[in-house]
C-alpha positions in Angstrom: 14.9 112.3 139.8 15.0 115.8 138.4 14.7 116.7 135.1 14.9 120.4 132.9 13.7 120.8 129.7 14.2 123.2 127.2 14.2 126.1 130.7 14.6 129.2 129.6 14.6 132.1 132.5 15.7 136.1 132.0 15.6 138.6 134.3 15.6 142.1 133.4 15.2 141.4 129.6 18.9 139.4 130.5 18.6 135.5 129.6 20.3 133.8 132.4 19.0 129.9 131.1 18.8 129.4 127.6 16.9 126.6 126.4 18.5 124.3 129.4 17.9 120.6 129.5 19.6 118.3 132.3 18.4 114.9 133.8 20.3 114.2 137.3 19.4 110.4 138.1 18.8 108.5 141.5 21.8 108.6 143.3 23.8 110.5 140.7 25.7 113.9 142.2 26.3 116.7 139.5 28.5 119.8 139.7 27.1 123.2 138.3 30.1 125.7 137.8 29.8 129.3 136.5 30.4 132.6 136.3 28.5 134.7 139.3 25.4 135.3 137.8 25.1 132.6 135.6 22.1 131.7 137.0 23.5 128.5 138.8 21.3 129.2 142.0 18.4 130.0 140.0 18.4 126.3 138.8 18.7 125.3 142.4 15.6 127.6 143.6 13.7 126.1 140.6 14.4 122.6 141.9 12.8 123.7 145.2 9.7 125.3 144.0 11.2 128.7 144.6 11.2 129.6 141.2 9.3 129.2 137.7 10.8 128.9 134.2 9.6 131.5 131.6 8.9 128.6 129.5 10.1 124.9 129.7 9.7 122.0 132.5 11.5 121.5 135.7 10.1 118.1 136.8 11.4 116.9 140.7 10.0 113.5 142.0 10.7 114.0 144.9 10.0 117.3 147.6 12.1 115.9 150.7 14.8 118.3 149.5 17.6 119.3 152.0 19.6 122.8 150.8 22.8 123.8 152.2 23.7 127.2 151.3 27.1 129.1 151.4 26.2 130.7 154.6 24.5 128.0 157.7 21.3 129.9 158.9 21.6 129.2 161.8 19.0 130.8 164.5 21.5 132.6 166.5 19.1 132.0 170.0 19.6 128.1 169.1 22.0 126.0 170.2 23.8 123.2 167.3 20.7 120.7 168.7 18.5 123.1 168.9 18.6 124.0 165.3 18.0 120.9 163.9 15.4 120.1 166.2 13.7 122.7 165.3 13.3 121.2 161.6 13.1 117.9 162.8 9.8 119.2 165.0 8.3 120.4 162.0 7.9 117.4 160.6 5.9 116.1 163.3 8.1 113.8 164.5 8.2 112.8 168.6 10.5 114.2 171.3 12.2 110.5 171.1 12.8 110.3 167.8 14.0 114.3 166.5 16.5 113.7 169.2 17.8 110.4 168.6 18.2 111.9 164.5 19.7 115.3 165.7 22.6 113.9 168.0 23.2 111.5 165.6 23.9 113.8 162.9 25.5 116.2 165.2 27.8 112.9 165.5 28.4 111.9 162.0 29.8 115.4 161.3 32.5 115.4 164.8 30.5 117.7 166.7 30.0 115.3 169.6 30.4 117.5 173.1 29.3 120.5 171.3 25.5 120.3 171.1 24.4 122.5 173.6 27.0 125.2 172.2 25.3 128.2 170.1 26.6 129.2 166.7 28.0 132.0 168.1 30.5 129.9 170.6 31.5 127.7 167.1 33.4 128.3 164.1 32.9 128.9 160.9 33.8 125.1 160.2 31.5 124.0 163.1 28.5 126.0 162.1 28.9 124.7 158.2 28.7 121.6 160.2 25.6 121.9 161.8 24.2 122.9 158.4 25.2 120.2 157.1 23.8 118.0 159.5 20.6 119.8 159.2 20.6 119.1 155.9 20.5 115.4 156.4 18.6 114.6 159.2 15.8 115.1 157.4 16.4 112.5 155.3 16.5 113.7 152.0 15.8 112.3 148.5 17.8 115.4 147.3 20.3 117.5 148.3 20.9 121.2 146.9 24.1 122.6 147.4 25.5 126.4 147.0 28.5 127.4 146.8 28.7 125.7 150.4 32.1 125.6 151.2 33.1 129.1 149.3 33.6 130.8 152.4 36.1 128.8 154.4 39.7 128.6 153.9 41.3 125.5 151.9 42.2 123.5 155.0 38.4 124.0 156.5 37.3 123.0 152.5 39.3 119.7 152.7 38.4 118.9 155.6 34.2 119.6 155.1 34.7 117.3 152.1 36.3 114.7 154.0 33.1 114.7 155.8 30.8 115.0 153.2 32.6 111.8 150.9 31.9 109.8 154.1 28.7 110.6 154.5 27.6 110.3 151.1 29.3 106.2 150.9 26.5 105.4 153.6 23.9 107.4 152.4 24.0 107.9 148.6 21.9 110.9 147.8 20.6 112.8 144.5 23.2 115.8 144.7 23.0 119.4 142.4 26.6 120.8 143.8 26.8 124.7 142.2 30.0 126.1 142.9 32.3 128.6 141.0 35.1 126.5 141.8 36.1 123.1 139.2 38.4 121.6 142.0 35.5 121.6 144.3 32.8 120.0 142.9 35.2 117.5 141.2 35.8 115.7 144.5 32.5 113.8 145.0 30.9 114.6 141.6 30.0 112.0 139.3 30.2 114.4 136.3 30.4 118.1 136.1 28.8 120.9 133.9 29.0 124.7 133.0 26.6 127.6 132.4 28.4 129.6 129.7 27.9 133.5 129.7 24.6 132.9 127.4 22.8 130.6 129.2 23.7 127.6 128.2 24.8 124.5 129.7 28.1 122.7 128.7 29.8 119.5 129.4 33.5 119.6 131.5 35.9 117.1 129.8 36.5 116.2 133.5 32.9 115.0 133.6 32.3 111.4 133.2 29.0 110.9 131.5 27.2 113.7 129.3 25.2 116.9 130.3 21.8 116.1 129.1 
């Protein structure tokens, strides 16, 4: 499903990837932990076409990718349904259909009577939800996620991944999970790895299969 080899990236005559090579299968969700700057959301922007190695292969099979980033994005002059509909519209889906999706995402992650409430009106929590939802309603073959639960506090964080191991035993997804944070990604990953300070990419003895 996605596939480096040999990536190498610098930026500023820094190497942030050296010589990388990963292969996430179907299905399989992986943790990326780091330092800041490791270059952990670089891999992610190369997944999503956002970046180019300096030399080496980033191969993706599929582009339905759904990203969920630290902070939501979420258009402030849009309510909860609004937001995803707006995604949902872009894919050229009809009225019908987008709507029947959004609500049922909105549902899946307990924001049922909230809707028609803007992201200003809801929490932090609530508007990771809604992100979240966004994510899926597109139906993705991959999901990208940064640091996506960094900014809430550890009762929020247990209860976001509550949500997400629920979602994810109906609807088994290829995951990249980048976080700085071990105890995190170790939840609903099926292995975990590290980008050391020069760029490479190490196996966790938590992990369960390989890095490679």
């Amino acid at each position: 499903m996605i596939r480096f080899e040999n990536v190498v990236k610098s930026f500023n005559g820094r190497i942030v990837l050296n010589e990388i090579s990963l292969t996430i299968k179907k299905n399989e969700i992986v943790g990326l932990i780091g330092r800041s700057g490791a270059g952990k959301s670089t891999m992610l922007r190369m997944i999503s076409g956002l970046a180019l190695p300096d030399s080496g292969d980033v191969n993706v099979e599929s582009k339905k990718i759904g990203y969920i980033f630290q902070e939501p994005y979420l258009m402030p002059w849009r309510t909860a349904l609004g937001n995803l509909y707006f995604t949902l519209r872009a894919m050229g889906l009809d009225k019908n259909a987008y709507r029947n999706i959004a609500m049922t995402w909105l549902d899946k992650m307990e924001l049922k009577g909230f809707e028609q409430y803007y992201p200003g009106q809801l929490s932090g929590g609530m508007r990771q939800r809604v992100a979240i939802a966004r994510a899926f309603s597109i139906d993705p073959d991959i999901l990208l996620m940064d640091e996506p639960f960094s900014a809430l506090d550890s009762g929020l964080k247990g209860v976001m991944h509550s949500l997400m191991e629920k979602v994810l035993s109906e609807r088994p997804i290829t995951i990249l999970y980048v976080s700085h944070n071990p105890n995190e990604v170790a939840r609903i990953a099926n292995r975990i790895c590290t980008l050391t300070r020069d760029g490479r990419l190490e196996e966790r003895r938590t992990a369960v299969v390989p890095c490679k």
